[in-house]
Steps between C-alpha positions, in 0.01 A plus 500: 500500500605859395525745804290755311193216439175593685486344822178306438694243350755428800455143607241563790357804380219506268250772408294502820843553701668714251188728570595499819871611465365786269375656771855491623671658213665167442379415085822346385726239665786797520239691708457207739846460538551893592208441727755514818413370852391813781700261793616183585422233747818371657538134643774511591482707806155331693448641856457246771109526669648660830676792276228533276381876524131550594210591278778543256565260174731234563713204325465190725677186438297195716410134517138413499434351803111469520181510262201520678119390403322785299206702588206665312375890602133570453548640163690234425877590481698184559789594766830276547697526728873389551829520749837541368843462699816684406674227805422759795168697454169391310288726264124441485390526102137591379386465190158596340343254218876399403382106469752420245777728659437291843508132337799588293741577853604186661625409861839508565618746199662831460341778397591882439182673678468908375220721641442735805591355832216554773428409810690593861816436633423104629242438183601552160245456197461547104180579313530370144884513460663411141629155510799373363658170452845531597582317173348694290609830622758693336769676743366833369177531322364840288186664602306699187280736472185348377156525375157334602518190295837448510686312806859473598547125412366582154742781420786333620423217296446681195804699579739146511340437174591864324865494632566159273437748234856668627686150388407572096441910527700790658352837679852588500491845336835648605863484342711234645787770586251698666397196754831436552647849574178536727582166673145393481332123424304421243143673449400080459679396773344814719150444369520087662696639798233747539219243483646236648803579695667254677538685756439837657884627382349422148282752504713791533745536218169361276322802626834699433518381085092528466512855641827556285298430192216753575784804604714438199172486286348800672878726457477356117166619478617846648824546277183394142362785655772773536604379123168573403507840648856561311334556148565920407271760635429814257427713847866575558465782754719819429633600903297798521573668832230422794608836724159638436338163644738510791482855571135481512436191759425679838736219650890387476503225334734208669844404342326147463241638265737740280684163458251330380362741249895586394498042389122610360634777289813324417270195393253664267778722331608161350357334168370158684238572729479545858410193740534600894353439807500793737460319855505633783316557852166612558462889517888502314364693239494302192235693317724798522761353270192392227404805464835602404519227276172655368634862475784391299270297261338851455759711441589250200116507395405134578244350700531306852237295679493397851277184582349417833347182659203664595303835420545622865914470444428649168291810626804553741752450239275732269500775776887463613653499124224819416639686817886426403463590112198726460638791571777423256222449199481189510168353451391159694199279384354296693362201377292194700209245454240699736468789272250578256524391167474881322801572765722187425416578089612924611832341630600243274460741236721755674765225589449404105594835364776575777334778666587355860817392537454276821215209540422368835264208543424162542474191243281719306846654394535160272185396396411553114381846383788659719760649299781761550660717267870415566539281834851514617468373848286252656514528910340165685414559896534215722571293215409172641215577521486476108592227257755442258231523203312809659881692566543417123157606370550836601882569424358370135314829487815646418806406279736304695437797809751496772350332814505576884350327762422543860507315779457608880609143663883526592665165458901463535665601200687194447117317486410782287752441212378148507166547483446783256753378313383646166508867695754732549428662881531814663457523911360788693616370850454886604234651700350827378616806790240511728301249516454402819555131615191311589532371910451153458409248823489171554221333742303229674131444436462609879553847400274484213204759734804748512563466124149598431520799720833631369336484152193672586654780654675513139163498355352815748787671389359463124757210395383167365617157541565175335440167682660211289408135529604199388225279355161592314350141604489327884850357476615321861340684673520858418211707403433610140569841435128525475429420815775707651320773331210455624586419843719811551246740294226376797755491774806652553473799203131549543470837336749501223489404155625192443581317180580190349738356193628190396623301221123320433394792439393639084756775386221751454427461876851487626588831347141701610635361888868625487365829314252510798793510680743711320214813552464357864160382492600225663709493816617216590566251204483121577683339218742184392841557343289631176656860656862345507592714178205785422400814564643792707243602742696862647280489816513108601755540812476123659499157368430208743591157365327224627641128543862695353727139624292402192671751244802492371742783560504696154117444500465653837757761384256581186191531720646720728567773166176521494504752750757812544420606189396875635615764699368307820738308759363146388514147700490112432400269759600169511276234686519158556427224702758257398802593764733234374900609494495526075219713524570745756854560292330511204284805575760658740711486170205662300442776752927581554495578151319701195760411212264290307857367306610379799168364676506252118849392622371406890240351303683246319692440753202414774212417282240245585359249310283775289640627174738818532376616133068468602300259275632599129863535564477829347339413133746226480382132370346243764806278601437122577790461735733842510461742792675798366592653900609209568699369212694824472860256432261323229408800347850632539626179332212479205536881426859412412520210272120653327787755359710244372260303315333789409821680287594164367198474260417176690125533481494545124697171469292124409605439869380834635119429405359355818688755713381826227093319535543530891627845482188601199279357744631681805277810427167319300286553790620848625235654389 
C-alpha cells in the first residue's frame, strides 16, 4: 500500500471506520501515521498499593487473589467484584456489567491495574479500572486523542498496520547531509519510536526529529515567503525630509522610534519592497512611526493604508493618524463594514482617484470594489490576527507595495528572528516620557472586599475599571463571566454600570460594548482576554484580574496595557487563590517589572503548561508536535540548516519534491 492511498482501504479499516477517522482529519494512511499520541502510559514504573496516591490515577502491578459471586442492582447492572495482592496490601476491584472483562481474569495471574485509587488509608478500592494482562502490555504504551467511535485498541491496531507501509515507502523528506549534520534519526525510525517506543527514552529524540521536520518546514516556508516579497517595487521612495512631521508632534519622540522609522525610510528608498515588523510594548508608540511611514508615502504622491482587526481599533487608528497628519494636508479615509453603502461608494471613489492619501479600516480595505490609485504601503495591525491570504489580498491592491506590520506582544528577539522569519524587525523597547507606570499588586482572594472598594473609589472619582476573567463557560469551578456580572452588578457594585464581553459573543455586539465603554457608558467592564490587545479607553484607571495563577506572564502583561493609557495614575490588581511557590513568583515577577521585553523572557523561562504564544501562535500554522517556547534550541537548529537547503536549490531538485509539497502546503489553510 502507497502512503498517500485513502485510509479506507488499510487492513481493518473500511468505509464505516474510515468515516470515523474523517472526523479526525486522518483521510490518508500518511495522516494516520502523523496522528501522534497526547501521552504515554508507562509500565515500567507501577506503584505498589501502599504508595499509590489517593483519588489520583495510578499504575498498579498485582496478583489476583479473589473473584467473588456477582450481584444484580434493581435496574439491573451486574456488579463484580474482585481482590488483588501486590504481596503486602490487597485492592478491592468493582466492575459494572464487565461480564466478559471478569471471566477473562484468572486466579493466580498478574495483572497491570490503571484507574483512580479510592478508599482510606487501611481500605483501598478501584471502580472500573483498565485491565491489563501483564503479557500483553507493552513497557510504554501511546495514548491518542480520539473520537466517539473510535477506541484506543482500534487505533493502535490500525496504526501497527500503517507503519509496515514504512518497510516499502519513505516519509523521509530531508537531505541525507542535512540529518546527519543535525545528528537526528530517521523521520521512519522516529515515526515507530513515536508510536511504539520501546521505552520511555524512545520517545524523546523521536519527538526531537518529528518537531525538527515541522521547524525546518515552517523556516522554509518563511525564507518562500521573503523570496516572494524580493520581486522589484516601482514605489521607490525619494528621502524627502520628515522635519515638518517631527516638528509638528506635540511630543519628543523616543530614540527607539526615530530608529525605527530611520530602517523604514532606509527600506522603502530601495527598489524591492519593504517587509518589517515594528514590535514593541504596549503604549511604545508604534502608530507614531506609521504615520511617518505614511507622510513620506505622501510627500512622494502615493497611497498608504493601515488595516485593523476590528472597526473600534480602526476608528482609533482613523482618529490618531488624522490628528498626526491633518494638519500637514494630509487627508485620511476611513473605511469599515458598518457604514452605509452611499458612504463606503463616497470613499472608495476618493481612495480610487487618490484624493486621500491614507485609508484606515478593516477587511473592507480588501474586499472587491476597493481600489486605490497608487498603493505604496500596506500597514497590518496586530497581524496575527490576520491570515496569510487576507495580508496578501490587500498588499495586492497595490503593485508589489512595501509592507509593515504591527505587533504589540514583545517576545525575545532571538524567538523573534525565528518566528517572523520572512520579516525584517525593528524594536521600540522605549517608553514614551511621561507616562506614568501603572502600580501593579499581587493578592489573595481574602482581600478580594478590599479590591472592590479600592476600585470604586476609582469609579466616584469618575475612572472606570476592567475586571478580567478567565473562562466564558463553568470551568472547575469558577463562575462564568456572566454570572460574575451579574452577581457583582446586584451585589457588590449595585449602582454602577456594569458590562459584559467575551469571545462568544457576534462582532457587531462586541464592538457596540467596548464603544459603550470607550464613551464611558459603562463603568465597570466584565470581560475575558477579548481586551488583551484593543482599544485605549483614556479614563479606565484599574484592571482587576481574576484567577491571574491561570495566565501566563506576557498575557497578564498585555491585560494590564489596557489601562494607563491616560493622564490618570492607573493600577492592576492581581488576585488569586492558588498560593503555591511558582505562582506567588510568578506574579511577584509580573508586578517588579513593566518591560513587557523582559516579562516574555521570565515567561519562557517559568511558563506553565499553557502556551506562551495564546491559541494561534501568532498566525502561525497548527503544529502536531512542536512547542515553539519551548523548542527554542529546535528552532534555533531548524532555522539554520532551512538556509542551507534553501540556497542550494534543493527543493527544486527530483529529491526536493516531498520536502517543496510540505512547505506549499504549510500556508493552504491560512486563510
Amino acid at each position: 500500500m502507497k502512503l498517500s492511498d485513502d485510509i479506507k482501504y488499510l487492513k481493518g479499516v473500511g468505509p464505516k471506520r474510515a468515516e470515523i477517522f474523517a472526523k479526525m482529519d486522518i483521510h490518508t494512511i500518511r495522516d494516520l501515521l502523523y496522528h501522534l499520541p497526547r501521552s504515554y502510559t508507562d509500565f515500567s514504573s507501577p506503584v505498589s498499593i501502599e504508595e499509590a496516591t489517593l483519588d489520583e490515577p495510578n499504575i498498579l502491578r498485582c496478583r489476583c487473589s479473589g473473584k467473588h459471586s456477582y450481584q444484580y442492582t434493581r435496574r439491573g447492572m451486574q456488579i463484580f467484584q474482585l481482590t488483588f495482592t501486590d504481596g503486602t496490601d490487597d485492592i478491592f476491584v468493582t466492575l459494572f456489567n464487565q461480564g466478559f472483562l471478569y471471566d477473562k481474569i484468572r486466579l493466580g495471574e498478574d495483572y497491570f491495574l490503571i484507574g483512580k485509587v479510592t478508599g482510606t488509608l487501611t481500605e483501598r478500592t478501584m471502580s472500573s479500572p483498565e485491565i491489563v494482562e501483564i503479557s500483553k502490555a507493552d513497557t510504554v504504551r501511546p495514548v491518542y486523542p480520539l473520537t466517539e467511535g473510535m477506541t484506543e485498541n482500534i487505533l493502535r491496531n490500525c496504526m501497527k498496520t500503517a507503519l509496515t507501509c514504512l518497510d516499502t515507502e519513505t516519509c523521509e523528506v530531508m537531505p541525507p547531509e542535512i540529518i546527519k549534520k543535525a545528528g537526528l534519526m530517521m523521520t521512519d525510525d522516529a515515526l515507530r519510536y513515536i508510536h511504539f517506543p520501546r521505552s520511555q527514552s524512545d520517545v524523546s529524540p523521536a519527538r526531537k526529529r518529528l518537531a525538527f521536520d515541522e521547524l525546518t518546514t515552517l523556516q522554509l516556508g518563511m525564507l518562500s515567503l521573503k523570496d516572494r516579497n524580493r520581486t522589484l517595487t516601482p514605489y521607490v521612495m525619494k528621502n524627502y525630509s520628515l522635519d515638518e512631521f517631527f516638528g509638528s508632534l506635540p511630543f519628543e519622540l523616543t530614540g527607539a522610534q526615530r530608529r525605527a522609522i530611520s530602517e523604514c525610510v532606509s527600506d522603502m528608498s530601495r527598489n524591492v519592497p519593504m517587509n518589517r515588523l515594528i514590535m514593541g510594548d504596549v503604549g511604545s508608540g508604534k502608530t507614531v512611526v506609521a504615520a511617518a511611514c505614511c507622510y513620506l508615502c505622501h510627500l512622494n504622491g502615493t497611497q498608504s493604508c493601515l488595516m485593523a482587526p476590528t472597526e473600534v481599533l480602526a476608528d482609533q487608528h482613523v482618529e490618531t493618524l488624522s490628528k498626526f497628519l491633518e494638519p500637514l494636508g494630509v487627508k485620511v479615509a476611513l473605511l469599515k463594514g458598518s457604514m452605509s453603502p452611499k458612504t463606503k461608494e463616497q470613499v472608495r471613489a476618493g481612495l480610487a482617484s487618490g484624493e486621500y492619501s491614507v485609508a484606515v479600516g478593516t477587511h473592507a480595505l480588501f474586499q472587491k470594489g476597493t481600489e486605490f490609485k497608487n498603493l505604496s504601503l500596506v500597514i497590518t495591525d496586530e497581524q496575527h490576527r490576520f491570515g496569510v491570504n487576507q495580508r496578501d489580498a490587500l498588499a495586492n491592491k497595490g503593485i508589489n507595495p512595501h509592507r509593515l506590520v504591527m505587533s504589540a506582544t514583545p517576545i525575545p528577539r532571538t524567538l523573534a528572528l525565528m518566528i517572523y522569519g520572512e520579516l525584517d524587525i525593528s524594536t521600540l523597547n522605549e517608553m514614551p516620557k511621561g507616562r506614568l507606570k501603572i502600580e501593579t499588586y499581587a493578592v489573595t482572594g481574602k482581600l478580594r472586599s478590599r479590591a472592590y472598594s479600592f476600585v470604586k473609589n476609582l469609579l466616584n472619582e469618575g475612572r472606570q475599571a476592567y475586571i478580567i476573567c478567565p473562562a466564558i463557560d463553568e470551568e472547575e469551578g469558577m463562575q462564568s463571566v456572566l454570572e460574575y456580572a451579574e452577581r457583582i452588578r446586584s451585589a457588590d457594585f449595585a449602582g454602577y454600570t456594569v458590562g459584559v464581553l467575551h469571545g462568544k459573543m457576534k462582532s457587531a455586539e462586541k464592538e457596540r460594548v467596548m464603544s459603550d465603554f470607550k464613551n464611558g457608558d459603562i463603568q465597570v467592564l466584565v470581560s475575558t482576554t477579548v481586551v488583551e490587545v484593543g482599544v485605549d479607553v483614556p479614563n479606565a484607571a484599574v484592571m482587576l484580574i481574576e484567577n491571574a495563577d491561570r495566565f501566563g506572564l506576557s498575557q497578564l502583561h498585555q491585560l494590564r496595557g489596557r489601562v494607563g493609557r491616560g493622564e490618570y495614575q492607573s493600577y492592576c490588581i492581581l488576585m488569586t487563590d492558588n498560593v503555591t511557590e511558582t505562582s506567588k513568583k510568578r506574579l511577584k515577577a509580573l508586578a517588579s517589572t513593566s518591560d513587557g521585553f523582559e516579562i516574555s523572557e521570565l515567561d519562557l523561562e517559568m511558563r506553565g503548561p499553557g502556551d506562551f504564544f495564546g491559541n494561534r501562535q501568532h498566525g502561525l500554522p497548527d503544529f502536531k508536535i512542536a512547542d515553539i517556547a519551548a523548542d527554542t534550541d529546535i528552532l534555533k537548529l531548524a532555522r539554520e540548516l532551512a538556509e542551507e537547503i534553501y540556497s542550494s536549490g534543493y527543493l527544486e531538485t527530483e529529491q526536493g519534491r516531498g520536502l517543496k509539497a510540505n512547505v506549499e502546503k504549510l500556508w493552504e489553510n491560512a486563510n
